[in-house]
C-alpha positions in Angstrom: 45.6 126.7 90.1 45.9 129.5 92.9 43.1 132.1 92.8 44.8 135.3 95.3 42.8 138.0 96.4 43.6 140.5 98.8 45.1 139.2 101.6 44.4 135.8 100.9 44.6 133.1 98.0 42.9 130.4 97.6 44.3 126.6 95.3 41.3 125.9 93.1 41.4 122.1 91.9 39.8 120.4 88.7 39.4 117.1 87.7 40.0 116.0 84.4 36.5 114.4 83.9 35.0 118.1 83.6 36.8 119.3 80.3 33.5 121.8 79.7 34.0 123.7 82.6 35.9 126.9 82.5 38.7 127.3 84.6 39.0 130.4 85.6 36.6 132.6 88.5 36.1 136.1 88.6 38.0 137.0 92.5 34.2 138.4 93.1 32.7 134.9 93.1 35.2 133.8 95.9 33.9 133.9 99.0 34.5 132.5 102.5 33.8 128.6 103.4 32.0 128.7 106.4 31.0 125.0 107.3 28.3 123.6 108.4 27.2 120.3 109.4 23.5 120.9 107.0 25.3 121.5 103.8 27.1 118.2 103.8 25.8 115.7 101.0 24.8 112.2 101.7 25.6 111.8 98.0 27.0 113.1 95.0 24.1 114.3 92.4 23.3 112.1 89.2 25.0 114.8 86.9 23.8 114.9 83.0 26.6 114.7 80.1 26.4 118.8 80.2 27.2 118.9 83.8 23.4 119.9 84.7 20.7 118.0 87.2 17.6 118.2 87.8 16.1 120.2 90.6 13.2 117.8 92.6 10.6 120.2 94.7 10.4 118.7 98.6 7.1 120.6 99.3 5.3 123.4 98.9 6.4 125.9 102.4 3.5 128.6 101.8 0.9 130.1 99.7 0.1 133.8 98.4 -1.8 135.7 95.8 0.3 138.5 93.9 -1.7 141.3 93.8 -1.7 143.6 90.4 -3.9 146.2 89.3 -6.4 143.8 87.0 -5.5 140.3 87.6 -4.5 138.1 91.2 -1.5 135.2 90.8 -1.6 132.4 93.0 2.1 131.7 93.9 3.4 129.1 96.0 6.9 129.3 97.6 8.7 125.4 96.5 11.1 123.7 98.9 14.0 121.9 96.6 15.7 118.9 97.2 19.2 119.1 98.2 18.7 123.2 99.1 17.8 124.8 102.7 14.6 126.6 103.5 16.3 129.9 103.0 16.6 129.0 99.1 13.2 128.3 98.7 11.9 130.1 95.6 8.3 131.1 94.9 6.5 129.7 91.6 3.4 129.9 89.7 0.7 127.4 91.5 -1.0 126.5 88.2 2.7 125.1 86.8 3.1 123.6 89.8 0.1 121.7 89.9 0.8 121.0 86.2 4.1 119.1 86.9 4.0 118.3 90.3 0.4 117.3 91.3 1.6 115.3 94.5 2.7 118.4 96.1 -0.6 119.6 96.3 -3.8 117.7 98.8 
């Protein structure tokens, strides 16, 4: 399958092991592969049956309280495995702590 935008197009290979998995992208979603040694994976991830894995957190990269007008939420900001710094996302401390109690001293 050939995906052409602009001046450019692009050959857009499936394997038959993935029947779920639509076929066709939206030309927005294409972007330039820039390459970089960091992004390459050691291994493949341990896929579910419905294509899906589950995210590991690394470690917890910083801490803040989100300020409103009544109430203060402790946030924490969650490296994930297999993701760079720059994807790290921020998450409620108290869930966390909850599921992931070896993060935290």
């Amino acid at each position: 399958m050939w995906a052409h935008s602009g001046l450019w197009s692009v050959q857009v290979g499936f394997a038959a092991t993935f029947p779920g998995v639509h076929n066709v992208f939206h030309v927005s979603q294409l972007r330039k592969c820039v390459r970089s040694s960091r992004q390459v994976l050691d291994a493949v991830p341990q896929l579910e049956p419905n294509l899906t894995f589950v995210e590991r957190p690394v470690r917890i990269l910083d801490a803040q309280d989100r300020v409103l007008r009544r109430k203060t939420i402790p946030m924490v900001k969650v490296l994930w495995r297999n993701q760079e710094v720059e994807s790290a996302t921020w998450e409620l401390e108290s869930a966390m702590r909850e599921a992931h109690p070896h993060l935290f001293p």
